[in-house]
N, C-alpha and C positions, 0 to 999 in steps of 0.2 A: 796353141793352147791359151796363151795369154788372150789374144783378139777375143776366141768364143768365150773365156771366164767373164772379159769385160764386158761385153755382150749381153748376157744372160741377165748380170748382175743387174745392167742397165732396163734392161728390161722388166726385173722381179721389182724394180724398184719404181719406173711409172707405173706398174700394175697398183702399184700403194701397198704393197705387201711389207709385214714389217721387216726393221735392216737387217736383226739377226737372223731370221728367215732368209731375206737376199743372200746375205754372204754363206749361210751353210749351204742353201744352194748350188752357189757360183764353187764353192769347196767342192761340193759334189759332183760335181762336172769337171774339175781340175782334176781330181783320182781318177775317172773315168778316164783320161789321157795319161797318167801317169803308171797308174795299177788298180783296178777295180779288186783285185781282193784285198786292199790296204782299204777299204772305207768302212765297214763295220769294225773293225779295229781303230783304224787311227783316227776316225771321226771323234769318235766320243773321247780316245785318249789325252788329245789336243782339246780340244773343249773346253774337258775339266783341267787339265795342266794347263790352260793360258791363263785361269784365275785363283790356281792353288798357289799362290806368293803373298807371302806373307809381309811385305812392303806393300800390295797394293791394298788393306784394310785399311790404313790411311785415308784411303780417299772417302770412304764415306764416314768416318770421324770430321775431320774437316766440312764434308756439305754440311752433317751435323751443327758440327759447330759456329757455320754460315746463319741456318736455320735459326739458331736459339739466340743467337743475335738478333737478329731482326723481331721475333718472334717478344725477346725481354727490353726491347726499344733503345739498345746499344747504337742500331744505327743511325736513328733520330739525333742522340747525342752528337754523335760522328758530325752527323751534316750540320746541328748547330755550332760548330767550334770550326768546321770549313767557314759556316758563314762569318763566324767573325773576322778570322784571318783575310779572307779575298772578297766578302760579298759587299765590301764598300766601294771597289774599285768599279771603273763602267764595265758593263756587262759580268754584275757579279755573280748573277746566279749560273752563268757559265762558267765561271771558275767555281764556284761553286760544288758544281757537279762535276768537274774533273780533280778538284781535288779530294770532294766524298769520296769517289772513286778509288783514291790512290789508296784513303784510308783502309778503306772496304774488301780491297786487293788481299790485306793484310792478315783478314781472317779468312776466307772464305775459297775463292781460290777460283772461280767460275763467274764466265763473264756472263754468261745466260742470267744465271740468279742476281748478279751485281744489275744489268739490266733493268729487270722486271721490278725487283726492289727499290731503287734509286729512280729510275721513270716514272712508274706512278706519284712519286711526291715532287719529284724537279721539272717535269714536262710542262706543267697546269700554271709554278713558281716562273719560270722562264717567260712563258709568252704572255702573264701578267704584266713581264718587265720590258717587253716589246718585243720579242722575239717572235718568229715564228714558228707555227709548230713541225713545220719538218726539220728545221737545222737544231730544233730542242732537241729532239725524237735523235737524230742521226748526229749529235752530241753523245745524247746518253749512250747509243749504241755503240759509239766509236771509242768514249772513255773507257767503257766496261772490259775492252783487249786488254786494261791495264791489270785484271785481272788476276789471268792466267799467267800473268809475265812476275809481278812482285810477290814472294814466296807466301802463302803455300799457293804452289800450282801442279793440279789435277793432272796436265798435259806433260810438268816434266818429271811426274812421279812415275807415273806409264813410261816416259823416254828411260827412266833411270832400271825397271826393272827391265827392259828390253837389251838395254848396253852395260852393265853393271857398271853405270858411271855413278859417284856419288851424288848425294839426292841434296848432303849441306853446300856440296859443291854448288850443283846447277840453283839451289835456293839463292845464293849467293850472287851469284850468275846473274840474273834476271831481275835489282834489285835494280843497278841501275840504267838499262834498257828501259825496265816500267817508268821511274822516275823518266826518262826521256822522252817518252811517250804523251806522260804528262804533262809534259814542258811544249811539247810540237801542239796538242792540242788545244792547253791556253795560248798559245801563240793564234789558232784558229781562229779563236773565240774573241782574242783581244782586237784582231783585224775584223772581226764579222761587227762587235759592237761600236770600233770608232768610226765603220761604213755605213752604220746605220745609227748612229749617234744617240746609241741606246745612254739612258740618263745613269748617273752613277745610283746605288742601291742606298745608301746612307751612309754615317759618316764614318771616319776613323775609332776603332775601339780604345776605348783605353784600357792601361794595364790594368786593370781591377775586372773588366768585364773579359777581357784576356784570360784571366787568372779564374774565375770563375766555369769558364768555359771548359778549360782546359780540367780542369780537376775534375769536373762531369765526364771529357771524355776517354780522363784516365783509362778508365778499366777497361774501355775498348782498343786505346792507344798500346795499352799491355802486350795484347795479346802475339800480335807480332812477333815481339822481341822473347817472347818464350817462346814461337815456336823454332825464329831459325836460331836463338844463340844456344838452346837446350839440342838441335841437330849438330850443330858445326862445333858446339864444344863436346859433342860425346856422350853429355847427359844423359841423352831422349834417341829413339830411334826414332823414323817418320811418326808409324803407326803410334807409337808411345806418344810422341809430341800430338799428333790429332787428339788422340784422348784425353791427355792432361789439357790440350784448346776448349773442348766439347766442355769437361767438368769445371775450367776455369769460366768461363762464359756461364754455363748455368749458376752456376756459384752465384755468380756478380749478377745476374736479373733475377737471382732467388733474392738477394741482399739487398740490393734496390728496389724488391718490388714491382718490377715491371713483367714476371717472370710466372705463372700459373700454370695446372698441372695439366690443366685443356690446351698452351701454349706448348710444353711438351711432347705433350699426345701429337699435335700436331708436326713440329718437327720431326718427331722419329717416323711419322708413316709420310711425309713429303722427303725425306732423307730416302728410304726404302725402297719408295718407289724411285728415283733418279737412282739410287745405288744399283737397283736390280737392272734395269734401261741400259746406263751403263757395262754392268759387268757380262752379262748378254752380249752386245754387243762385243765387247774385248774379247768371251771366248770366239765367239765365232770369227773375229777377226785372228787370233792366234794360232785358227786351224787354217786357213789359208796363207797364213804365214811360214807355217811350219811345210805346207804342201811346196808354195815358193822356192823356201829353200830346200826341200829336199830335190826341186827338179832344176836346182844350181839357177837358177833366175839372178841372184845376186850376184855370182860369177860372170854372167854373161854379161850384166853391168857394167862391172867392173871394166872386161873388155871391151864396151863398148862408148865409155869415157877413158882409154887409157890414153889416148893423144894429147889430153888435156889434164892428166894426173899430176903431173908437177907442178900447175896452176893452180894453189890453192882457192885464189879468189874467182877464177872462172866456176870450176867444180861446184862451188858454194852458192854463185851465179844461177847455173844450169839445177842445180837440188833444188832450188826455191821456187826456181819457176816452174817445174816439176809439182812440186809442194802444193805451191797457190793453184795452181789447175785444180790439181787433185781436188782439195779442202774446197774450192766451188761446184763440185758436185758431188762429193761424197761426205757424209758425215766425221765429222773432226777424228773424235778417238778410233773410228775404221782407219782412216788415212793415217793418223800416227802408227797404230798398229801395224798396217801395211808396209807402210813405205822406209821405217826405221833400221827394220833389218836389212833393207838393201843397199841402204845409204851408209847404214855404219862402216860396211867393208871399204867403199868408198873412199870417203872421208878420212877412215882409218889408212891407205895408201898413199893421202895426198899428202898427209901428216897434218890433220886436222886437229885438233883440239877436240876429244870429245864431248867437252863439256860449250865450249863455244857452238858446236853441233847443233846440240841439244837445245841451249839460247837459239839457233836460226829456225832449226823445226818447227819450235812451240811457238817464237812470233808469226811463222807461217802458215800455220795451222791456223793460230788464233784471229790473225785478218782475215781466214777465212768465212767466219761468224758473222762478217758484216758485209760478203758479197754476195752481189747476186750470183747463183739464183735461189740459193739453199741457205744464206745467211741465217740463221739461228737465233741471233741479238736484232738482225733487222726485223725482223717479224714479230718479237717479243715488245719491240719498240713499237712498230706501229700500233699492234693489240693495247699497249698502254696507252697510248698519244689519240686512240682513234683513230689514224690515217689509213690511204690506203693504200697497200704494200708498194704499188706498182712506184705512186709519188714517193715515197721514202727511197725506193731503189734511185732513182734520179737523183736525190738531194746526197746519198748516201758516197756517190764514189770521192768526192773532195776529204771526207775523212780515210776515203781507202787506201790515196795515195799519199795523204801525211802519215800514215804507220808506213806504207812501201817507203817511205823516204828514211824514217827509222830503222828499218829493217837493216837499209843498203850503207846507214852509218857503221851500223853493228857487223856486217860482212867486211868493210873496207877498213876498219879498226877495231880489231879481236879485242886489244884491251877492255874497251869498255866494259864486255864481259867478264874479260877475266882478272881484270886487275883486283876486283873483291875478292874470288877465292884463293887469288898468289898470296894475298896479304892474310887470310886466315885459314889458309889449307895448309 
């Protein structure tokens, strides 16, 4: 049954037919093996119960509030206040653009949008300063994982409604994995500029252009720290905190001025459309979830990692690589949706953390944005950069295997995950 579902699926999808399409499909050929009088019933039941939860409204708050950022020149601010901090050092508009990124992470929560956004103004910045424009391109693409990983993140909102793990938990979680991310990739950048003895950018700031900088990028520096201390202290539920981000954010580009109601308009129908894309997709990955487990798929699992059950780090090993296949040929939030329920049972035997879990999924999913063949950020990057895809795929695997190297920090030493939420869980 699994062979032909994967099959079809594969197939619905070089046809170019759209995902949610594929996957109701591949569901409806899964019932067909399972019980054909369950598919006018449970088709549409699952459908609409994979997107009747009320945690995941959240997440188009959030792109939202990505949106109205960008839209009221918050993030402009962003990137001039990285430049002061890193852009004097050599190769600064690479740090540059991994530390816009971290900011970016902050609000938004999607490396596609972090991407597109950040690219087109650092790509053009970068290869003025010697750079070339595919390791610009496959910079951008590569900082943007940091994402989904530094809270809010789209990926572990989904993981959180799927295993009812805490959502301030796993925010927590992924705070400083991102941060680490960011750190391996200025590590990249610092070795790519003293190889090619890119010149420094200018000079050291002083406190005064410091100080000015920083207070421009207050209101975007904010936003952050309302959303996960209003989760983790109780205040705000997700969906809550999305919204008080969305109305905090327009507030602040109504107040500044950079913020108009054509800017709005705009936002809400690019939020709508990625919201609907989205939630489409989730239902119909939650009816093939739900067909899974009801023909015990995840049982069968189970037994068939049980020799290896006591190994927490093997277990964790073997799910990633699992994971990363997957996420290179199928669409991110399918693959999370898919593969969560089957791994939680898992995971939950080996005596896994399910919040550390959750941290390996989402960085696994999220590297998957930038491989080939289906990378998501790589395509976005080259559409920005002007390159052509195939060259970026080439240039792109050296940032693939500095996140795998992050990844296997985080699998080999759980704290790093979890020591933020010991400390305020």
């Amino acid at each position: 049954m699994i062979l032909t579902m994967l099959g079809v699926f594969l197939a619905h999808v070089l046809l170019g037919l759209p995902l949610f399409i594929s996957l109701l499909v591949t569901a409806l050929v899964g019932f067909m093996f399972v019980d054909p009088a369950m598919i006018a019933r449970m088709i549409p039941q699952q459908f609409f119960g994979g997107i009747n939860v009320f945690s995941l409204m959240a997440i188009p708050l959030f792109i939202l509030a990505g949106n109205l950022m960008n839209a009221s020149g918050l993030t402009e601010r962003l990137m001039g206040f990285a430049r002061l901090i890193v852009g004097h050092l050599r190769g600064g508009m690479g740090h540059v653009n991994v530390v816009s990124s971290v900011f970016f992470a902050g609000v938004n929560g999607s490396a596609v949008a972090d991407t597109s956004a950040l690219g087109s103004l650092l790509v053009p910045a970068m290869e003025k300063e010697g750079y070339s424009r595919a390791f610009a391109a496959g910079l951008t693409a590569g900082s943007s994982l940091i994402g989904p990983i530094i809270p809010p993140s789209i990926f572990m909102i989904l993981y959180a409604s799927l295993t009812n793990t805490s959502v301030g938990d796993l925010f927590l979680a992924g705070i400083i994995p991102g941060l680490l991310l960011g750190v391996a990739f200025m590590g990249m950048n610092a070795w790519y500029a003293w190889r090619h003895q890119l010149p420094k950018s200018g000079q050291l700031p002083t406190l005064k252009q410091l100080a000015v900088a920083f207070v421009a990028a207050t209101p975007a520096l904010v936003a952050p720290f309302i959303i996960v201390a209003g989760i983790v202290l109780g205040f705000v539920t997700p969906t809550e905190s999305g919204a008080l981000t969305a109305l905090y954010v327009a507030l602040c580009g109504v107040v500044l001025g950079g913020l108009r109601l054509r800017h709005c308009w705009k936002a809400i129908v690019d939020t709508a459309r990625l919201t609907c894309a989205i939630f489409l997709i989730m239902a119909a990955s939650a009816t093939i979830s739900w067909l899974l487990s009801y023909a015990q798929v995840p049982a069968q699992f189970v037994s068939l990692l049980s020799p290896h059950i006591d190994n927490a780090i093997i277990i964790l090993l073997l799910l990633s690589a699992i994971t990363f296949l997957t996420g290179m040929f199928m669409e991110e939030v399918s693959a999370l949706m898919l593969l969560t329920p089957i791994f939680a049972p898992v995971a939950m035997m080996a005596g896994i953390d399910p919040v550390h879990l959750g941290v390996i999924i989402t960085l696994n999913i999220t590297i998957a944005l930038i491989t080939p063949p289906l990378g998501a950020c790589v395509f976005v990057a080259a559409a920005v950069s002007r390159l052509e895809i195939v060259s970026l795929f080439k240039t792109i695997w050296p940032f693939v295997l500095t996140a795998i190297a992050v990844l296997l920090l985080i699998i080999f030493f759980p704290a790093l995950a979890l020591w933020l939420p010991s400390i305020f869980g």
